[in-house]
Kinemage of the C-alpha trace (Angstrom):
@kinemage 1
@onewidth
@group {chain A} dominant
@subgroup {mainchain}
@vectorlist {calphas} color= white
{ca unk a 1} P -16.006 -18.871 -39.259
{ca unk a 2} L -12.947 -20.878 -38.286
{ca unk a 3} L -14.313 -24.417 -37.244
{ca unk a 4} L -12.109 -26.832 -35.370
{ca unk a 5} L -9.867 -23.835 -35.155
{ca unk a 6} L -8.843 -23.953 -30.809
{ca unk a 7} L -8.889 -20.643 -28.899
{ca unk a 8} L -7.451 -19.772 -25.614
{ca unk a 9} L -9.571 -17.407 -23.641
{ca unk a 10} L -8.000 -15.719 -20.511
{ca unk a 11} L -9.294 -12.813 -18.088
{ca unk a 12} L -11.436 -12.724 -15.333
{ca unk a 13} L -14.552 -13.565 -16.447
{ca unk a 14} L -14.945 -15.780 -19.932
{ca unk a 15} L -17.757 -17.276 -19.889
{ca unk a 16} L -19.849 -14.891 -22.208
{ca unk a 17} L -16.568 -14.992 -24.778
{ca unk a 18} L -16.524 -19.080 -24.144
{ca unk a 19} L -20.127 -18.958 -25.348
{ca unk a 20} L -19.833 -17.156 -28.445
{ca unk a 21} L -16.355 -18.650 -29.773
{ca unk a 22} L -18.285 -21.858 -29.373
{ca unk a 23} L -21.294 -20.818 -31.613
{ca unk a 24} L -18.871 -19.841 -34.129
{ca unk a 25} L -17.576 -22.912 -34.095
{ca unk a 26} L -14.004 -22.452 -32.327
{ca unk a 27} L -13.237 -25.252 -29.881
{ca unk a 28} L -12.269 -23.364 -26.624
{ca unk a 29} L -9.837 -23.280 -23.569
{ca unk a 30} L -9.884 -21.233 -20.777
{ca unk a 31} L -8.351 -19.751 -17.730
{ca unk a 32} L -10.317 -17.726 -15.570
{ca unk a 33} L -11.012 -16.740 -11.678
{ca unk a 34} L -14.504 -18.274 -11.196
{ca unk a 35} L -14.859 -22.316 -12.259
{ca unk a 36} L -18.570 -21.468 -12.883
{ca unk a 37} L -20.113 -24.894 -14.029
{ca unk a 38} L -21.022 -23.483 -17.308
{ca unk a 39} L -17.683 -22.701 -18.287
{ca unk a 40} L -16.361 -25.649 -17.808
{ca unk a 41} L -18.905 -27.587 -19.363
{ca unk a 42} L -18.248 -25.736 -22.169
{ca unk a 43} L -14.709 -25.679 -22.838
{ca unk a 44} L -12.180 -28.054 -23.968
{ca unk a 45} L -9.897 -27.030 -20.821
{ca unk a 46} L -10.641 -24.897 -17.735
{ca unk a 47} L -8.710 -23.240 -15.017
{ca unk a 48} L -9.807 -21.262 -12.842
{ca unk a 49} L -8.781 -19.558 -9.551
{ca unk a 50} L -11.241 -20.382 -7.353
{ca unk a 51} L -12.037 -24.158 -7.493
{ca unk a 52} L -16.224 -24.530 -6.381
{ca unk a 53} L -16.699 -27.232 -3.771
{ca unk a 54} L -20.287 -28.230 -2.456
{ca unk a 55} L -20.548 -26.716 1.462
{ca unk a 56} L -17.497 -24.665 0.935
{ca unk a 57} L -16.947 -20.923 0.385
{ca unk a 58} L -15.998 -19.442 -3.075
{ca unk a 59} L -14.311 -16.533 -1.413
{ca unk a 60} L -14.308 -12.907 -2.593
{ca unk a 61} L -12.970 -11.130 -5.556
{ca unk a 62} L -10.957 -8.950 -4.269
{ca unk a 63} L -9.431 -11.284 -1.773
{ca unk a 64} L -8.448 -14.415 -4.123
{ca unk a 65} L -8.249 -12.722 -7.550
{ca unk a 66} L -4.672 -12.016 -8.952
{ca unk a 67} L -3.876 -11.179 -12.765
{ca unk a 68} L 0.157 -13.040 -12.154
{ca unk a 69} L -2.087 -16.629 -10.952
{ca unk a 70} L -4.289 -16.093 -14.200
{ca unk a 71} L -1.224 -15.659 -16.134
{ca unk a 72} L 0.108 -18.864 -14.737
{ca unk a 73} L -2.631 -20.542 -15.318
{ca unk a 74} L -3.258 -19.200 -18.854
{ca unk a 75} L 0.767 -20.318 -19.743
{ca unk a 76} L -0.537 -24.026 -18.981
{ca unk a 77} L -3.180 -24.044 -21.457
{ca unk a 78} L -2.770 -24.395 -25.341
{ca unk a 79} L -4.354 -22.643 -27.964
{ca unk a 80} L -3.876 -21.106 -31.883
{ca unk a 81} L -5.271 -17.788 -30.975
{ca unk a 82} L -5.292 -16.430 -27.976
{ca unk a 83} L -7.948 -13.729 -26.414
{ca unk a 84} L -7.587 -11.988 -23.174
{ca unk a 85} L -11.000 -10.553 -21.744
{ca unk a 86} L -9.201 -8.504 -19.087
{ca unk a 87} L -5.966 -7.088 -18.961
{ca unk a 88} L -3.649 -9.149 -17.779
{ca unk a 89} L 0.615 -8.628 -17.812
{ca unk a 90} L 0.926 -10.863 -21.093
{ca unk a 91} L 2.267 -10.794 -24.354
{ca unk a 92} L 2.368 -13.320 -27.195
{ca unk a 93} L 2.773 -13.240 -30.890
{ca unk a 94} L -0.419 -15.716 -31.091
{ca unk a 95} L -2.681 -12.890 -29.200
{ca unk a 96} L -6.090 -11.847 -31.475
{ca unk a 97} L -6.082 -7.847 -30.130
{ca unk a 98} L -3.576 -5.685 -27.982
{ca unk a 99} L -1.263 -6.916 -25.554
{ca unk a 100} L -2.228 -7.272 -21.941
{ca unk a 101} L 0.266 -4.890 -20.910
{ca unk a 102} L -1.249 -2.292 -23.458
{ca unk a 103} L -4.645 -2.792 -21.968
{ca unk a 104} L -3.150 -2.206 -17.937
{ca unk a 105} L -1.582 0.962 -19.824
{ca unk a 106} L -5.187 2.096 -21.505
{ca unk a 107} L -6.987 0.965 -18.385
{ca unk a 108} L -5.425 4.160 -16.331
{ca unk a 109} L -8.661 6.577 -15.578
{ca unk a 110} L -6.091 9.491 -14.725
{ca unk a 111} L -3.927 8.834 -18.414
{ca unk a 112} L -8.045 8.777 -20.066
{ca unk a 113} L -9.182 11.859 -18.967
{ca unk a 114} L -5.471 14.105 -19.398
{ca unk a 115} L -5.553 12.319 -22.801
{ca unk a 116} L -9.184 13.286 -23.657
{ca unk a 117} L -9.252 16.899 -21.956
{ca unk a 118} L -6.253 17.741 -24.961
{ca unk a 119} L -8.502 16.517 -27.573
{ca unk a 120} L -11.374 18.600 -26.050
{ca unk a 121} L -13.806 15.964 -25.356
{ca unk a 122} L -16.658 16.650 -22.396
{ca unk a 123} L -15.362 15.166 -19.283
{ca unk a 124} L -16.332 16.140 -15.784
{ca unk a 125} L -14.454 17.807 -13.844
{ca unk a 126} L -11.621 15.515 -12.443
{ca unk a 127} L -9.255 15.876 -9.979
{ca unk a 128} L -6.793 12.928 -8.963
{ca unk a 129} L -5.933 12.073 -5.253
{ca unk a 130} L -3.546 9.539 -3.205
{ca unk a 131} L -4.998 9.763 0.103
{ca unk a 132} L -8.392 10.556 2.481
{ca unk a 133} L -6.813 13.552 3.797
{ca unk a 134} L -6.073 15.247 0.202
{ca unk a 135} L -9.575 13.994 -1.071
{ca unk a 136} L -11.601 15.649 1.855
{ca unk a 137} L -9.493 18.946 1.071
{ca unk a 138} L -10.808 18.433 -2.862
{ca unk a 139} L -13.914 17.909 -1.807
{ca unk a 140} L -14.458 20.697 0.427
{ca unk a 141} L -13.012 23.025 -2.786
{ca unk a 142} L -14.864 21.073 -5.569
{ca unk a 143} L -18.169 20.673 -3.335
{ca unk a 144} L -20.371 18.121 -3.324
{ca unk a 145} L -22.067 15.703 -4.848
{ca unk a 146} L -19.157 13.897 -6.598
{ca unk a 147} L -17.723 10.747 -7.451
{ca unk a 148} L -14.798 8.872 -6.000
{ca unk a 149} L -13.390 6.043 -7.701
{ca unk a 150} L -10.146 4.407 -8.204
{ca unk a 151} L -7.780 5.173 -10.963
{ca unk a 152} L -7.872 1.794 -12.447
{ca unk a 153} L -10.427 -1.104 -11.840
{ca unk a 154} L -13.348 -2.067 -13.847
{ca unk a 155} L -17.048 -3.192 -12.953
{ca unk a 156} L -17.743 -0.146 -10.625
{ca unk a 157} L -15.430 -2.108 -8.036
{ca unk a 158} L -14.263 1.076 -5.608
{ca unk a 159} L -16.695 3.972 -6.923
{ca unk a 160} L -18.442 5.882 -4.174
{ca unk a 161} L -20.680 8.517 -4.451
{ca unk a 162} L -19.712 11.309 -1.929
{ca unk a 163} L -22.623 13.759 -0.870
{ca unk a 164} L -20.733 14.933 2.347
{ca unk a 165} L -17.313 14.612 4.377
{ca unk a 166} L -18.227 11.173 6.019
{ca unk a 167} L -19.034 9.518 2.723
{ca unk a 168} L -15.089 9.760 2.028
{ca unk a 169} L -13.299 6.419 2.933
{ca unk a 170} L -9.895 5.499 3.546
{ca unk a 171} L -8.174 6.262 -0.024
{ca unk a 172} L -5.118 3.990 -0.825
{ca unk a 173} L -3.306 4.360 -4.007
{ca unk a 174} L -4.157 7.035 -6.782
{ca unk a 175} L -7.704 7.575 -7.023
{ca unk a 176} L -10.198 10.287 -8.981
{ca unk a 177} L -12.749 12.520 -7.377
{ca unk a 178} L -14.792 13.823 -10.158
{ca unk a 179} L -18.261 16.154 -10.371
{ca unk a 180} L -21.103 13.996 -10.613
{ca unk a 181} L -23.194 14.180 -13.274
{ca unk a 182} L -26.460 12.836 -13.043
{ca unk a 183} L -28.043 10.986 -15.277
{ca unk a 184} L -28.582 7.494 -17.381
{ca unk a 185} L -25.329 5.815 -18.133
{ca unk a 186} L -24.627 4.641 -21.562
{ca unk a 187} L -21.970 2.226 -23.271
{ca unk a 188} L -21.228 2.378 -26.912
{ca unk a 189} L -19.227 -1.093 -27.899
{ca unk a 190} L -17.549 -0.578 -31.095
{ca unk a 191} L -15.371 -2.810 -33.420
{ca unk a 192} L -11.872 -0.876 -34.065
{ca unk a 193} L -8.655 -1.732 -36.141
{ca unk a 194} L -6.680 1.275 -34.896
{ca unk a 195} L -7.072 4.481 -37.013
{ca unk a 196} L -10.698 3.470 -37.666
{ca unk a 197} L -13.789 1.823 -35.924
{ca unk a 198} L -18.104 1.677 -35.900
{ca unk a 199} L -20.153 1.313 -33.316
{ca unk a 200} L -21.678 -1.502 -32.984
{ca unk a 201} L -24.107 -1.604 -29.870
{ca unk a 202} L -25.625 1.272 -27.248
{ca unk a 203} L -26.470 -0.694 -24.120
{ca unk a 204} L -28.069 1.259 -20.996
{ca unk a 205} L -26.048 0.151 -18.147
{ca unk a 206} L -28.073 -0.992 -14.805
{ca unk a 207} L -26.349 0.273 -11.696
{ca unk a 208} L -27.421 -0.653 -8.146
{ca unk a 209} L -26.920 1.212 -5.667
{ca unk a 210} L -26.398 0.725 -2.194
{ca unk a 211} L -27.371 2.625 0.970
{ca unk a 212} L -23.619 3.470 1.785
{ca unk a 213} L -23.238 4.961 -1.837
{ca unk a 214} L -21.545 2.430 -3.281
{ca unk a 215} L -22.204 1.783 -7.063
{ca unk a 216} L -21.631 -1.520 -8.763
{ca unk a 217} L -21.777 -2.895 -12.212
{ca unk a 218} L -24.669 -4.724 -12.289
{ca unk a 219} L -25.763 -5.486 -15.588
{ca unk a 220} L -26.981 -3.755 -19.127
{ca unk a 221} L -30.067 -3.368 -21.649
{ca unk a 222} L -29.866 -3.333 -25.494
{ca unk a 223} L -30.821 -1.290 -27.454
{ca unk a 224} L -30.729 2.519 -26.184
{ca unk a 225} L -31.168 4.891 -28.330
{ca unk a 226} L -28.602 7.697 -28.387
{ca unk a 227} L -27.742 10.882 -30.403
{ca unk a 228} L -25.150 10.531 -33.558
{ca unk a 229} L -22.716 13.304 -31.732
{ca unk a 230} L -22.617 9.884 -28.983
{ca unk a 231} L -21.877 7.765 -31.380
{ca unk a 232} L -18.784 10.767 -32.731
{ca unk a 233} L -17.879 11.438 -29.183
{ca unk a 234} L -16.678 7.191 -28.751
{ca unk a 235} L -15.599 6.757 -32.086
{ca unk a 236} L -13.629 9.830 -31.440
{ca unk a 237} L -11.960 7.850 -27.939
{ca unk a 238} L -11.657 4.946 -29.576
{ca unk a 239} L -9.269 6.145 -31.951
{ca unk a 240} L -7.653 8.630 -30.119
{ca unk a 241} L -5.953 5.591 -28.358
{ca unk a 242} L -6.020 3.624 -31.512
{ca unk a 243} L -7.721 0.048 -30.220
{ca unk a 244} L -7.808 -2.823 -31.913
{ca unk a 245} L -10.785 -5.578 -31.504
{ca unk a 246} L -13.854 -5.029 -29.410
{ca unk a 247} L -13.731 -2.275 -26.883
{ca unk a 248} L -16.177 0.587 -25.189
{ca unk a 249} L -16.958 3.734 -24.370
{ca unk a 250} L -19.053 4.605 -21.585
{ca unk a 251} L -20.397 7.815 -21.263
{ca unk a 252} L -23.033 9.821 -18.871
{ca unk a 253} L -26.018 10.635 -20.852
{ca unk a 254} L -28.054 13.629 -19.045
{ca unk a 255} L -30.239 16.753 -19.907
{ca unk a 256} L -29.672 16.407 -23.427
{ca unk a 257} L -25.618 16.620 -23.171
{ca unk a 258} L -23.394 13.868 -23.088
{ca unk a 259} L -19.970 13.215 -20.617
{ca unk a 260} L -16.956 10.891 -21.081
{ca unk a 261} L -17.041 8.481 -18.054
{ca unk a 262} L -14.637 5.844 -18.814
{ca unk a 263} L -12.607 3.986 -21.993
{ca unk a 264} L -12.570 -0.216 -21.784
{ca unk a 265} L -9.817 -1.466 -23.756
{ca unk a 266} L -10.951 -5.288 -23.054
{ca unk a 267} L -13.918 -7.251 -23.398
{ca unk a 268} L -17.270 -6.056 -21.779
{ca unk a 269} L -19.887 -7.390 -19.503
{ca unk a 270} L -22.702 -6.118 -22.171
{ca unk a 271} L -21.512 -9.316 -24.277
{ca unk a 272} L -24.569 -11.259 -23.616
{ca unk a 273} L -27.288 -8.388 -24.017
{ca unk a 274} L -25.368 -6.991 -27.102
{ca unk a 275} L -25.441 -10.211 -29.442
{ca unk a 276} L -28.859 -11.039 -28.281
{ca unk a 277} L -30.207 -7.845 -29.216
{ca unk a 278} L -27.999 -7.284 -32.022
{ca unk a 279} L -28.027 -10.854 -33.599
{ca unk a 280} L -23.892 -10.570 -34.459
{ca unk a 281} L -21.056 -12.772 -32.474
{ca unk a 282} L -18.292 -10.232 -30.756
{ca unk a 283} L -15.773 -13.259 -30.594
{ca unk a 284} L -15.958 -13.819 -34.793
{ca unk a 285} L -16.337 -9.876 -35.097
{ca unk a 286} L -13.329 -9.465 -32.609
{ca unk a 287} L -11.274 -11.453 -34.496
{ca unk a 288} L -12.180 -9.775 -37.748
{ca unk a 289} L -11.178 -6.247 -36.409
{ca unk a 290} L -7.771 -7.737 -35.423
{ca unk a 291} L -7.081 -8.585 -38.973
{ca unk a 292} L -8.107 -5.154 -40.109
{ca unk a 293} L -12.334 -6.025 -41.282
{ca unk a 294} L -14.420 -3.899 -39.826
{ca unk a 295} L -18.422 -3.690 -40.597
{ca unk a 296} L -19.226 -0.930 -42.661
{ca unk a 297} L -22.176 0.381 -40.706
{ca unk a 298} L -23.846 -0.053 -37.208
{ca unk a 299} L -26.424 -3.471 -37.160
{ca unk a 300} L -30.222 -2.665 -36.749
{ca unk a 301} L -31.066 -4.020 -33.496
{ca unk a 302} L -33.360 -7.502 -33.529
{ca unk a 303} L -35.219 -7.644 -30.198
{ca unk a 304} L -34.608 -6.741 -26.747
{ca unk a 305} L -31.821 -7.981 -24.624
{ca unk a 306} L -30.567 -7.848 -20.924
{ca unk a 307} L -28.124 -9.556 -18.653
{ca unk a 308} L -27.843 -8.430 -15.005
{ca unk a 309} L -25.461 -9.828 -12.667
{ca unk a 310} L -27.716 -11.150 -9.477
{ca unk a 311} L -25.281 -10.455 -6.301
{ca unk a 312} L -26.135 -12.272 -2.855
{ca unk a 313} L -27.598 -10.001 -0.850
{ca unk a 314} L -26.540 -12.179 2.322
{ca unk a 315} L -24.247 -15.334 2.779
{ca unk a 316} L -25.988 -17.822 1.182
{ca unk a 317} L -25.865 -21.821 0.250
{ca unk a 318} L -26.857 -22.400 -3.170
{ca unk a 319} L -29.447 -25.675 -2.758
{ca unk a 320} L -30.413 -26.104 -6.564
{ca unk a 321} L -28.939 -26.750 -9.554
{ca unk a 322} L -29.544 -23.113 -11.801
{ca unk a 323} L -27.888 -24.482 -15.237
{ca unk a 324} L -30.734 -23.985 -18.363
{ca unk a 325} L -31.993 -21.296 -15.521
{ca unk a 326} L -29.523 -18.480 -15.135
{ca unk a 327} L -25.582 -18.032 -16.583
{ca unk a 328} L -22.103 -17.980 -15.053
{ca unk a 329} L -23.880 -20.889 -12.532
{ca unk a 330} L -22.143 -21.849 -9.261
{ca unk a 331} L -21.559 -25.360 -8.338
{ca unk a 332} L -24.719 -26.746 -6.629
{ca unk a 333} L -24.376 -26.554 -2.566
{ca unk a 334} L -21.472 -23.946 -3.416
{ca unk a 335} L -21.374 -20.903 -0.249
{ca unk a 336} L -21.884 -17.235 -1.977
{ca unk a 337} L -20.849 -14.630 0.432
{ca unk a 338} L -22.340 -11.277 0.733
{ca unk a 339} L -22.358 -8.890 -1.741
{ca unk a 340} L -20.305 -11.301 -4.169
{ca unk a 341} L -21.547 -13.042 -7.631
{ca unk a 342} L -24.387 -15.138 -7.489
{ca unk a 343} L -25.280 -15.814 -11.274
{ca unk a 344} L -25.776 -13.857 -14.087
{ca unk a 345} L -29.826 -13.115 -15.678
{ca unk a 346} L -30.154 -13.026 -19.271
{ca unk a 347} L -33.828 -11.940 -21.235
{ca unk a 348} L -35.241 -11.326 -24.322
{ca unk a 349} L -38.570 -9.957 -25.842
{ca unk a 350} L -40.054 -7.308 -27.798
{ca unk a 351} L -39.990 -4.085 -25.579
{ca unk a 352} L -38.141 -3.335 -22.436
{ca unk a 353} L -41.023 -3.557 -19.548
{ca unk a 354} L -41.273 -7.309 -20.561
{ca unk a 355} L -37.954 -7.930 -20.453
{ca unk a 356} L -37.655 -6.295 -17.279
{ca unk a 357} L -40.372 -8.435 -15.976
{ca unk a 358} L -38.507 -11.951 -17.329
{ca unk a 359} L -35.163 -10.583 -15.067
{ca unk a 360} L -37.524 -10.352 -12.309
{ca unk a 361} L -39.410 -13.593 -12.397
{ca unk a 362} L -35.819 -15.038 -12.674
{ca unk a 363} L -34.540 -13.170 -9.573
{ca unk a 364} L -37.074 -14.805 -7.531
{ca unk a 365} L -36.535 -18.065 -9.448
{ca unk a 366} L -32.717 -18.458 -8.380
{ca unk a 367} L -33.159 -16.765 -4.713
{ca unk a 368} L -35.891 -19.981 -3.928
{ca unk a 369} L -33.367 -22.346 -4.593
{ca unk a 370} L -30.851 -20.415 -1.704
{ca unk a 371} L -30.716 -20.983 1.843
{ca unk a 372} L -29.246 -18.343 4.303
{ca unk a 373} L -26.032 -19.869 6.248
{ca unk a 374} L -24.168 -18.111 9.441
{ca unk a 375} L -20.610 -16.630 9.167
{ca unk a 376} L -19.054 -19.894 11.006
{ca unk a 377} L -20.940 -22.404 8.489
C-alpha cells in the first residue's frame, strides 16, 4: 500500500477504480465521460465529458463520448502513476499496465478470434462483415440464430441477436456475425504479468435483453462456480496475448462445454461485485501485476456480491438525491434519457436469492425518487 502516493485514473468509467485506489490509500485524479457526483466527491481532481446540470440533459454515450476529448482532458491532470480503465490513444512512461494504443490493438474481436482459432481454442463459428447486404448473405448461409456485434466496442454496446432476415440492421464498419451459443455467460478476471497470470474472480454476467434483440451489459454476480478446464481455457487467452495488470476473459458457459466470447484488455465493470465477494483491491493488485507480483493461487470467495447497472427505461428527471443509496449517482434534478445510465446497484449477503432480492428492493428504491419528463422538457 502506497499512501499519499497520487494516481491518475482515465477511461470511461472510473468510478469503481476511484473507489478502490482510495481504500488503498492512493490520493486520486480523474478524467472520465460521466461527472457522476460520487466521483467527484471522491477524487482530488475530476474531469469529465459530460458536465451534470440540475433540469438539463446528460446526453447519450454514443453521441458525446470521444476517447481524443478524454485524452485531452487526462493531459490536464497530474499524477505519479497513471491507470487507464479503457483504451484510450495514450502512451506514457508513468502508465501502471499496457499502453492505450496496445489495448485499441487487443480490443479488435476479428484479431481475438483469428488469434485464438491458431491456438485451437473453442470459439463459435465467426464470420466478419462490412455491410447489411454481405451480413444477410452470411446469414442466409450460416442460418439462424446468431449473433451480430461490432468488431470492437465493449459493454454489449452494438450486439444483436439475429433470429431472422429483419433482425439485421444497417451494418457500418467491420462487424462479426457469429453462431449463437446459448447459454450462461461467464467472466474470469485474472491478474497477469505477461508470460504468466491466475485467475482471480468468476463473475456470472447479467444481460438484459430487449424486445428488439438487443443485448446490453448490465451488470455481474460473484462467485460462479466454473470447471478448472475454464479457468485453463482464460489463462490460456490471457497469455496468448501476453497482458499485463487486470484483464478478462469472457466466455459462454453451456451444456457442459465452454466457448471463447470475448478478451478485455482494460479494466472491467465486475470491479465492484469482484472485491466485494472476493475481499482483495484490483487497483493495489493491478499495480502489483505491473511490477511483475502476481498471487500465487485464486482467493476463496467471502460472501456474495452484485452490481447491476439500472438503465432508464424512459426519459426521466432524477428528483432525489441517491448518494449512500446506489453508485455512479447523477446530479440531483439531472435529465436521464432513455435507455442510458441511471446508477449503478451494488449487494451483498450470504447466498444469491438474497442478494438478488437487495438489487430489487433498490430498483424500486431509486425509480421512486424519478419523475417521467416529455422529449421537449
Amino acid at each position: 500500500m502506497r499512501r499519499g502516493e497520487k494516481l491518475l485514473i482515465a477511461g470511461v468509467h472510473t468510478r469503481p477504480a476511484v473507489a478502490s485506489a482510495r481504500r488503498s490509500g492512493y490520493r486520486v485524479s480523474t478524467a472520465e465521460h460521466f461527472g457522476d457526483c460520487d466521483t467527484r466527491l471522491m477524487a482530488e481532481e475530476h474531469l469529465s465529458i459530460v458536465r451534470q446540470r440540475p433540469y438539463r440533459s446528460c446526453g447519450r454515450v454514443a453521441e458525446l463520448y470521444s476517447g481524443e476529448k478524454l485524452v485531452e482532458l487526462l493531459k490536464r491532470l497530474e499524477g505519479e502513476r497513471i491507470i487507464l480503465t479503457s483504451p484510450l490513444p495514450f502512451r506514457d512512461r508513468k502508465l501502471a499496465g499496457m499502453s492505450g494504443f496496445r489495448m485499441i490493438e487487443l480490443s479488435s474481436k476479428r484479431r481475438q478470434i483469428e488469434v485464438l482459432r491458431r491456438r485451437d481454442v473453442e470459439v463459435p463459428e465467426s464470420r466478419v462483415v462490412r455491410s447489411r447486404e454481405e451480413a444477410a448473405a452470411v446469414a442466409e448461409e450460416m442460418g439462424y440464430p446468431l449473433v451480430l456485434k461490432p468488431s470492437t466496442g465493449a459493454g454489449g454496446a452494438g450486439v444483436v441477436l439475429l433470429r431472422k432476415p429483419e433482425d439485421i440492421p444497417p451494418v457500418r464498419g467491420e462487424h462479426i456475425i457469429q453462431r449463437y451459443i446459448p447459454g450462461r455467460v461467464v467472466s474470469v478476471s485474472l491478474l497477469a504479468k505477461g508470460d504468466e497470470c491466475i485467475p482471480v474472480s468468476v463473475t456470472q454476467n447479467l444481460h438484459s435483453i430487449a424486445g428488439s434483440g438487443r443485448f446490453g451489459y448490465a451488470g455481474n454476480i460473484a462467485p460462479h462456480a466454473c470447471s478448472e478446464k475454464a479457468l485453463d481455457m482464460a489463462a490460456e487467452v490471457v497469455c496468448t496475448f501476453r497482458l499485463r495488470g487486470w484483464c478478462g476473459v469472457d466466455l459462454v458457459e453451456g451444456s457442459g462445454r465452454y466457448h471463447f466470447l470475448e478478451l478485455n484488455p482494460r479494466f472491467q465493470g465486475s470491479l465492484d461485485a469482484v472485491e466485494g465477494a472476493y475481499g482483495i483491491n484490483i487497483v493495489e493488485a493491478h499495480i502489483a501485476a505491473t511490477e511483475g507480483e502476481i498471487p500465487e493461487r485464486m482467493p476463496e470467495p467471502e460472501r456474495v456480491c452484485a452490481r447491476l447497472t439500472l438503465f432508464a427505461p424512459r426519459r426521466l428527471l432524477l428528483r432525489s438525491c441517491l448518494l449512500g443509496v446506489c453508485r455512479d449517482v447523477p446530479v440531483r434534478n439531472a435529465v436521464i434519457e432513455r435507455g442510458e445510465p441511471l446508477a449503478t446497484l451494488v449487494a451483498s449477503g450470504r447466498s444469491r436469492a438474497e442478494v438478488m432480492k437487495k438489487l430489487g428492493w433498490l430498483r424500486r428504491l431509486v425509480m421512486r425518487g424519478t419523475y417521467p419528463v416529455p422529449q421537449n422538457f
